[in-house]
NURO-983064 format. One record per residue (C-alpha): x, y, z. Coordinates in steps of 0.5 Angstrom, whole numbers, plus 2048, in hexadecimal, padded with zeros to 3 digits. Layout:
<rs>
<r px="X" py="Y" pz="Z"/>
...
</rs>
This chain:
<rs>
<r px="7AE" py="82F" pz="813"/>
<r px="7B5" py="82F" pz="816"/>
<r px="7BB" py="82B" pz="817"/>
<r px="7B9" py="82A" pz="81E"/>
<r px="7B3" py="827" pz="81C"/>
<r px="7B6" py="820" pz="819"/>
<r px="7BC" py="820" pz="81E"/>
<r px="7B8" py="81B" pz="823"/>
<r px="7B5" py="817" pz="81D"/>
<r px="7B6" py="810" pz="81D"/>
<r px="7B9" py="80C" pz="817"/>
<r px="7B2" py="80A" pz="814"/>
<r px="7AF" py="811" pz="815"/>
<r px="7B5" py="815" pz="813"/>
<r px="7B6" py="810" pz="80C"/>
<r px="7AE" py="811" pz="80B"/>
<r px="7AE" py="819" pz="80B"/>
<r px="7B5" py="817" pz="806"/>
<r px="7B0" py="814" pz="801"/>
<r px="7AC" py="81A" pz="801"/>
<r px="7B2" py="81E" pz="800"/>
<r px="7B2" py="821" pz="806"/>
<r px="7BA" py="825" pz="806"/>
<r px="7BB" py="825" pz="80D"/>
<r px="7BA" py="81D" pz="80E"/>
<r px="7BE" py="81D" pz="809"/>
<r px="7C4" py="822" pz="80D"/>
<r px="7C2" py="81E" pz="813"/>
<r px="7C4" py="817" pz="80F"/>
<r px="7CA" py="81A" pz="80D"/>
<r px="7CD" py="81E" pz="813"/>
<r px="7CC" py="817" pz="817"/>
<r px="7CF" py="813" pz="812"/>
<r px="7D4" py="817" pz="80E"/>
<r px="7DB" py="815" pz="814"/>
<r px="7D9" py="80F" pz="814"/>
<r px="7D8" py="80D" pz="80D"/>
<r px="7DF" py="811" pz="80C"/>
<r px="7E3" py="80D" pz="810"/>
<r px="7E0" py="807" pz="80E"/>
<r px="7E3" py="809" pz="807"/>
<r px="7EA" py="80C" pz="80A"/>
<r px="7EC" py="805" pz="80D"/>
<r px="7EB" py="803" pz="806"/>
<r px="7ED" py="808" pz="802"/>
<r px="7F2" py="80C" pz="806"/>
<r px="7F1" py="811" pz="801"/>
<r px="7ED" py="817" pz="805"/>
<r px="7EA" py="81A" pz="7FE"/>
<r px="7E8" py="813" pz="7FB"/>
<r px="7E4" py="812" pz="801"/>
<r px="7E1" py="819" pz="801"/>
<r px="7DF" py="818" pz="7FA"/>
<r px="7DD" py="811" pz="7FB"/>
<r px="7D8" py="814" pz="801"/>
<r px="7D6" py="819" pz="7FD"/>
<r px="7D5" py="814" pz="7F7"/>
<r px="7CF" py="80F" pz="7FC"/>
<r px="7CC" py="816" pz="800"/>
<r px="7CA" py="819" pz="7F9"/>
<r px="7C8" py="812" pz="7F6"/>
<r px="7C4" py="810" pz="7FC"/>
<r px="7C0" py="818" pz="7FB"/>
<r px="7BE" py="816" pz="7F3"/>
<r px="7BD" py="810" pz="7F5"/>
<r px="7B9" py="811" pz="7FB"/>
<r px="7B2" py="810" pz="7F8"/>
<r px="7B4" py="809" pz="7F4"/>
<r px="7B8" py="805" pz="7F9"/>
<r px="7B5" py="802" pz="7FF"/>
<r px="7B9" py="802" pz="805"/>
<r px="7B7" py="7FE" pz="80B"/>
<r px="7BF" py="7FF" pz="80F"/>
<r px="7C2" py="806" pz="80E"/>
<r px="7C9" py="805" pz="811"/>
<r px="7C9" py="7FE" pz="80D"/>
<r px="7C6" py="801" pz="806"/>
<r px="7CB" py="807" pz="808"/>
<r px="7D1" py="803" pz="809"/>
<r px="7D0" py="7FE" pz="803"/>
<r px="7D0" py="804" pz="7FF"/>
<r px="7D6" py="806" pz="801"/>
<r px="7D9" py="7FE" pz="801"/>
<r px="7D7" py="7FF" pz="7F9"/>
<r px="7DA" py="805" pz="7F7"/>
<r px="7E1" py="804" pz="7FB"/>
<r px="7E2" py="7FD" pz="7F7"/>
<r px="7DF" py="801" pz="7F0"/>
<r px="7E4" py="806" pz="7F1"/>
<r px="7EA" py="802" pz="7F3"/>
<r px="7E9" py="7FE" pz="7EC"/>
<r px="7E8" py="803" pz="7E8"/>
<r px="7EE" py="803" pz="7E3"/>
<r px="7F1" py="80A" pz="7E6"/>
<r px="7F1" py="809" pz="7ED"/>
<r px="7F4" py="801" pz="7EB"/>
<r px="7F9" py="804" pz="7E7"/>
<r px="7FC" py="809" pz="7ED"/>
<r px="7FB" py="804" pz="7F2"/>
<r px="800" py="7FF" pz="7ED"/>
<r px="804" py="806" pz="7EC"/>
<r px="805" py="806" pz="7F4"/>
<r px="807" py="7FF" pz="7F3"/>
<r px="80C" py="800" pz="7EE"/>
<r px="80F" py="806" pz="7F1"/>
<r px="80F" py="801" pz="7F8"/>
<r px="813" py="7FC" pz="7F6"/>
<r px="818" py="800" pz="7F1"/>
<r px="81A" py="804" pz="7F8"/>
<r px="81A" py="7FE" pz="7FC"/>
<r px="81F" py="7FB" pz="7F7"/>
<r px="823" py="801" pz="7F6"/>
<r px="824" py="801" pz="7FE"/>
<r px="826" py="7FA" pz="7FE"/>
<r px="82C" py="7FB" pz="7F8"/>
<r px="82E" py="801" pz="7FD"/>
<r px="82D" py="7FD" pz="803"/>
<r px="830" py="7F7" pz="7FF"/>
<r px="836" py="7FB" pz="7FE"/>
<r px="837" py="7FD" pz="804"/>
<r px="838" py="7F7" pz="808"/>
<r px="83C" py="7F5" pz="803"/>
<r px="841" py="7FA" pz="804"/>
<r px="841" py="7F9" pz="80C"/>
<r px="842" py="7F2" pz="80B"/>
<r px="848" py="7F4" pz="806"/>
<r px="84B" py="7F8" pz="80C"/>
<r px="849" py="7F4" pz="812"/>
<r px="84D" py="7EE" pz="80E"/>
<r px="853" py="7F3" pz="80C"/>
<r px="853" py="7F4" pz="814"/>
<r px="854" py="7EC" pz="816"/>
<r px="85A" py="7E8" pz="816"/>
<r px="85D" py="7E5" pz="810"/>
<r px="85C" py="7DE" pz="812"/>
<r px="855" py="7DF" pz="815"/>
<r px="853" py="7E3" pz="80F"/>
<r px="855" py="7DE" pz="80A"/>
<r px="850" py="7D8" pz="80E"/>
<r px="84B" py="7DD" pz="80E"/>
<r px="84C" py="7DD" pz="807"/>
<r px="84C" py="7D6" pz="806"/>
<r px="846" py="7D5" pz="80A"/>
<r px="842" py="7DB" pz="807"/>
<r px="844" py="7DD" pz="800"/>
<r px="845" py="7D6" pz="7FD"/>
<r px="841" py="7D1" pz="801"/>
<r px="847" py="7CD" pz="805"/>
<r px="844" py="7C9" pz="80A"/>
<r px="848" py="7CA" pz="811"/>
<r px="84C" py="7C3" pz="810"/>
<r px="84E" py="7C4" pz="808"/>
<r px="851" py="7CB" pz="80B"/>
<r px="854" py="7C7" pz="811"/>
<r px="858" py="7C2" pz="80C"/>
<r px="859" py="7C8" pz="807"/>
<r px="85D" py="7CC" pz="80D"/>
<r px="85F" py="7C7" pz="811"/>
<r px="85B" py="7C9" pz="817"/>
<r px="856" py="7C6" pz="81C"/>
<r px="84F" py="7C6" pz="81B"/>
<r px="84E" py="7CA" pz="821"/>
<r px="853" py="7CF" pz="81F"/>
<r px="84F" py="7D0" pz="819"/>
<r px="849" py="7D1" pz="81C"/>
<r px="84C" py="7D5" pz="822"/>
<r px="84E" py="7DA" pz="81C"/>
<r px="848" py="7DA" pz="819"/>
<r px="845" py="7DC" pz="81F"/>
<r px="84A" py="7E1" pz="820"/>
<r px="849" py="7E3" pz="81A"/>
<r px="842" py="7E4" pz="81A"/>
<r px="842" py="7E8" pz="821"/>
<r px="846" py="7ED" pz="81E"/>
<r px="842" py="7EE" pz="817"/>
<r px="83C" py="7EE" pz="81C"/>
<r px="83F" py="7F4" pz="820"/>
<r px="841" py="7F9" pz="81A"/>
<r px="839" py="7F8" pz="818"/>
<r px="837" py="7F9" pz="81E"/>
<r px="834" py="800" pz="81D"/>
<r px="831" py="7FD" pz="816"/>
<r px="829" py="7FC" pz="815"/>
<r px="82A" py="7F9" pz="80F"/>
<r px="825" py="7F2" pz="80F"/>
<r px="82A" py="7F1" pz="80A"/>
<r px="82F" py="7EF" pz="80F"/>
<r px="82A" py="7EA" pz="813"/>
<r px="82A" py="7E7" pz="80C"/>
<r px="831" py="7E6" pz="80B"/>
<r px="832" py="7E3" pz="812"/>
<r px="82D" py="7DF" pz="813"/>
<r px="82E" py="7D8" pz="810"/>
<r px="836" py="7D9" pz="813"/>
<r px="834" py="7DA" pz="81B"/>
</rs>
């Protein structure tokens, strides 16, 4: 009997001639199935090899199996199976332990990048605050680096409180400009709570 022969079967016939150890049923299962049981598993996984394994793992169960199981559903039974062993291969110790590994690795190269981005900005700001004039640089100072609040600094310098904001303001713009062409989210960070 040829492969032909089982390609307009339905499900309850096709799973009949499985039961009797019919190949071809079996190969028509598995060729109308397989893409679909491997992307269900792929967008999970993410993993192309685990999925195959995985698939490989339910078509070869459902095989052995073929005689004792009752199943009523194929696609449901098909897509259970693959349900299961996704979840028992992501709670196996092996895979756990990549994928805790994976994290590490994740988060030690995040922080790598944020000292690095950290130690940029410093030496933008350092460089932008060199480039301002004494008395604008000293309010800023005051205002930023030790927390004075502008009519403590008005006091402290003899100035307006208006003329402490507008060098601030100043300030702010200039710093702003010199970072312009920075990605760095760090820099949102420093600024958000001054504007």
């Amino acid at each position: 009997m040829g492969l032909n022969s089982v390609t307009n079967l339905n499900e309850e016939a096709l799973l009949q001639r499985l039961r009797k150890g019919n190949k071809e049923a079996f190969q028509e299962i598995y060729w109308q199935y397989w893409d679909k049981l491997f992307m269900y598993a792929y967008n999970i996984l993410k993993d192309k090899e685990a999925c195959e394994d995985i698939i490989q793992e339910v078509f070869t169960d459902l095989w052995i199996r073929r005689k004792k199981t009752l199943i009523t559903n194929l696609p449901g039974y098909l897509f259970r199976a693959v349900k299961f062993q996704t979840i028992k291969y992501i709670r196996s110790s092996e895979v756990s332990e990549k994928y805790r590994n994976r994290l590490n690795q994740v988060n030690l190269t995040s922080q790598a990048e944020e000292a690095v981005h950290a130690k940029e900005l410093e030496k933008i700001i350092e460089d932008s605050l060199r480039q301002l004039p004494e008395r604008c640089r000293e309010i800023f100072y005051l205002s930023r680096f030790e927390h004075q609040s502008n009519q403590e600094i008005a006091e402290k310098l003899g100035l307006s409180i208006q003329t402490v904001k507008n060098q601030i303001s100043k300030a702010l713009k200039h710093i702003k400009k010199e970072v312009k062409n920075s990605t760095t989210i760090l820099f949102l960070v420093f600024f958000q709570h001054f504007l």
